[in-house]
N, C-alpha and C positions, 0 to 999 in steps of 0.2 A: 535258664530262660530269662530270668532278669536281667542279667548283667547283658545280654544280646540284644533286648529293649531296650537297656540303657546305651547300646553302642548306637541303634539304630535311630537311636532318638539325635545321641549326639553328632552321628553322622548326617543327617536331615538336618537338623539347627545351624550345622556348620556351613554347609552346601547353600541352604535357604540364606544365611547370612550375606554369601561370598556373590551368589546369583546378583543377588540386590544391591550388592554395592554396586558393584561392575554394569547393572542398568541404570542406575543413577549416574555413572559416573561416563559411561558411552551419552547420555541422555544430553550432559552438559558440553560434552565437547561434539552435541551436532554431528554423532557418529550411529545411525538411526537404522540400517543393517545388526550391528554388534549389539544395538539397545533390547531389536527385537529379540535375536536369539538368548540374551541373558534373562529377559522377561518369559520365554516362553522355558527355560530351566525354570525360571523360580516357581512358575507353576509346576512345572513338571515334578520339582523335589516338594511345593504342600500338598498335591496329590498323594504325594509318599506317604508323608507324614499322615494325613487326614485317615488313610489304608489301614498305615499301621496301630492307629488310637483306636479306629474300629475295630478291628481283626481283634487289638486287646480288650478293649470292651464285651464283646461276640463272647469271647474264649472268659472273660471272667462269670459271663451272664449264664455259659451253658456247665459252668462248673459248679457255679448257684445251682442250678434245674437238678443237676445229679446229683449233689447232696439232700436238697430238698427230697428227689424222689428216693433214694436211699432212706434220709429219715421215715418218710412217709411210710412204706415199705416196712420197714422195723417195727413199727407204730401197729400195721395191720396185722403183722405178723403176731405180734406180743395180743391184740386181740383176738386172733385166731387161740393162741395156745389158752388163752385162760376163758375162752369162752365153754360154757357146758355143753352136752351133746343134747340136740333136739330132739326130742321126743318122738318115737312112730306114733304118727296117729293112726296109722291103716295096719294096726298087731295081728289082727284079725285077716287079714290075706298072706302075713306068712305061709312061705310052707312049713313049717315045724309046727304051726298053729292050726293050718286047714289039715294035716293030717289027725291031731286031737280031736277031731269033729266026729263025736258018735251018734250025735241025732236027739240025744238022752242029756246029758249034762251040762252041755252049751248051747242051749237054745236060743239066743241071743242073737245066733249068726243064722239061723236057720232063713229066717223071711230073705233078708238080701240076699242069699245065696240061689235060693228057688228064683227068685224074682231076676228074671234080663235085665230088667229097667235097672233096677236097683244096684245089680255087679254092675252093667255099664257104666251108670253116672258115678258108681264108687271107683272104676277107673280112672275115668277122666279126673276126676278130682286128684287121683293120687299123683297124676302128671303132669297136671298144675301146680301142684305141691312142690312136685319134685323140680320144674322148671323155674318156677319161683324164688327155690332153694341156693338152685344153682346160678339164678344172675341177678337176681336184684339183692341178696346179703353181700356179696362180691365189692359190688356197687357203692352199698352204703357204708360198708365197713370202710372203704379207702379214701370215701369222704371223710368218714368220722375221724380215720388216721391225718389224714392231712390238716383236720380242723386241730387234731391234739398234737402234731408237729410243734409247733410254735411254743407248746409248752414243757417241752422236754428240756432235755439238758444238751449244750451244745457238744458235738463228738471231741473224745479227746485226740490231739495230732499235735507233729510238732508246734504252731504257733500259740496255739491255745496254753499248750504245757509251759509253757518260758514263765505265764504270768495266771498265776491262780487267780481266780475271780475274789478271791474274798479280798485280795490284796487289791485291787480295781478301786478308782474313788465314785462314789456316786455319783458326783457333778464330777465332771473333765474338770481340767483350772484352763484358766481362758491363756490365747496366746495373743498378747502384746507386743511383741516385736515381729509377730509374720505380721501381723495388722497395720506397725507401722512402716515395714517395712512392703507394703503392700499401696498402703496410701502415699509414700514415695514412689514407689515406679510408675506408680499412674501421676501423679504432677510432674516425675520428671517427662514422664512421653506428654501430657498435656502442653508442656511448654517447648519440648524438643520438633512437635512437628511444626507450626508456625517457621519453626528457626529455618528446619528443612524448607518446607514450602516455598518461602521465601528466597531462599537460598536458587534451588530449584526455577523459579520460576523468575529468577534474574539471568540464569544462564541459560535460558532459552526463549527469552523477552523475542522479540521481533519489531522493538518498538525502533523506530529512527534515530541513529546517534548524532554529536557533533563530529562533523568532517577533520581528522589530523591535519594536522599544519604539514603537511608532505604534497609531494609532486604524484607518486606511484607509491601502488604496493605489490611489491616485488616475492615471489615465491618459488622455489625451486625442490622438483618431487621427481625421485625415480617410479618408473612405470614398469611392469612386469608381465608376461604376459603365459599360460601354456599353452604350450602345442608348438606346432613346426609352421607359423606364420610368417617367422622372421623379423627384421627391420617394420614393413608395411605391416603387418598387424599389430607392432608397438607403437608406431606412427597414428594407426585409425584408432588405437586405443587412449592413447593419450590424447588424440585432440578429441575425442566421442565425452573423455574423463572433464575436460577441461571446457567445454562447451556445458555439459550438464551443472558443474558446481560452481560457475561464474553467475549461475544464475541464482541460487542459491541463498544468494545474502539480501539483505534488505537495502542497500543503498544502490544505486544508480551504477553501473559496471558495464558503460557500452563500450567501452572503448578498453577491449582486454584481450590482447594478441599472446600467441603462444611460440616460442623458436627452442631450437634442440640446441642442449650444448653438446654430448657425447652419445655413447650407445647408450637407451632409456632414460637418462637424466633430461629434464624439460625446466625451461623456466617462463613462468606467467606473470605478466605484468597487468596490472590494474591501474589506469588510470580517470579521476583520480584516485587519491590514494582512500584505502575502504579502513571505517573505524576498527576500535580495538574489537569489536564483538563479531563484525562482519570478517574479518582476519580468522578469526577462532572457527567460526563456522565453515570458511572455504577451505580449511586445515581439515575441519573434521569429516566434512564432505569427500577429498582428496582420499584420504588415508580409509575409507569407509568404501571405497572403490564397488557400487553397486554391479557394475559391467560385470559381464558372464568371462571367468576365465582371468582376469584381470587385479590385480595386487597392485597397489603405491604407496611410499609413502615419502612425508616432506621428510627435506635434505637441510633446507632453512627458508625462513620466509624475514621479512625486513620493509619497513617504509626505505623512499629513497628521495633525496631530494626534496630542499625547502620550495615553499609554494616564493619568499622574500628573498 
């Protein structure tokens, strides 16, 4: 059972690791279809994880409860056996004892026996007695067990046996190296995410570059299409593709014509020509092919031509 926690653990960490890179790393190349679905795994594999620490948690909480009530149990039991037998108080309505009755030498019994009143209310009382008997000692004894729980001896099984208690230290000895090894992982993520952040939030700036020293930027992506469309729906697909991510960058791109060179191969021109980040983004846009049905990816992209 452990070693299958421990698999499922490391299958979860691995999964959770792999999800995260790959949305970070769609994230930067502006490829925001891909970003989703690797974000919406990474959740989907802490969901797992989160399951699975419950579910262990659950299972160790209700293995407590059934040792507990086991001890408990033993507890009441042990005072069941050495408790004494209760006294009859009502000796005097046996039958072995109401047959003794001569009239002559146990006259003790005579009044309440004559007397209604006297047998009824000796009744009731004995019913009381006897319901008394049977649920409120019940009651109090599995309290009183449960309160002397705690003071027993823990059951012997295997973990316990490995390591006798007298050999136990009184005080644990402290640990120094999970501690410092503990206040290292936290400075190093304390200083790791800034780097990230940074990082991050350079490759997907939107802020306005300087214009390259070029005439165009020139880009060339096959287009792919399913179904039985043909030519015309690689045609509407590529230009619906090339229409949507020219728009896409942050720099100025009115003037961006698209022409076929072969079966699915297109090439786009920009002019002028769009900086290094607005390039990355109409790449990641391309290859990110939102359109229903529809696959691309670049072939090669390039500036072309001095502006001098």
């Amino acid at each position: 059972m452990k070693s299958l926690r421990i698999v499922g653990y490391a299958f979860g960490g691995l999964s959770a690791v792999y999800a995260g890179y790959y949305m970070v790393l769609y994230l930067t190349r502006w490829e925001w279809q891909r970003a989703m679905m690797s974000g919406v795994l990474l959740l989907v594999v802490e969901i797992f994880l989160a399951t699975v620490v419950l579910l262990t948690r659950f299972a160790r909480i209700e293995e407590r409860l059934e040792q507990s009530d086991a001890r408990v149990e033993e507890v009441r039991q042990r005072l069941q056996q050495t408790r004494a037998p209760h006294p009859n108080r009502f000796r005097w309505m046996d039958s072995a004892q109401m047959q003794e009755l001569d009239g002559t030498q146990h006259t003790f019994v005579f009044v309440p026996v004559l007397m209604a009143a006297g047998a009824a209310l000796s009744g009731i009382a004995m019913v009381i007695q006897k319901l008394a008997g049977a649920t409120a000692r019940p009651g109090a004894e599995r309290r009183l067990a449960g309160r002397l729980a705690a003071l027993t001896a823990p059951p012997l099984g295997p973990r316990v046996g490995r390591t006798l208690l007298e050999s136990r230290p009184a005080v644990p000895p402290t640990r120094a190296r999970r501690k410092l090894l503990g206040v290292a992982a936290a400075a190093g993520g304390l200083l790791l995410v800034p780097v990230l952040w940074t990082a991050l939030a350079d490759a997907t700036q939107t802020r306005a570059q300087e214009t390259p020293d070029a005439a165009s930027t020139t880009m060339v992506f096959r287009v792919e299409t399913k179904g039985d469309g043909g030519d015309t729906a690689v045609q509407l697909a590529a230009q619906n593709l090339w229409e949507t991510c020219r728009r896409s960058t942050a720099a100025q791109n009115d003037n961006a014509s698209l022409s076929r060179l072969n079966d699915g191969v297109y090439t786009g021109v920009v002019r002028p020509a769009l900086p290094e980040h607005d390039v990355m983004r109409l790449r990641g846009c391309i290859e990110d092919a939102s359109t229903n049905r529809t696959s691309a990816i670049v072939l090669g992209e390039g500036q072309a031509g001095s502006v001098h």
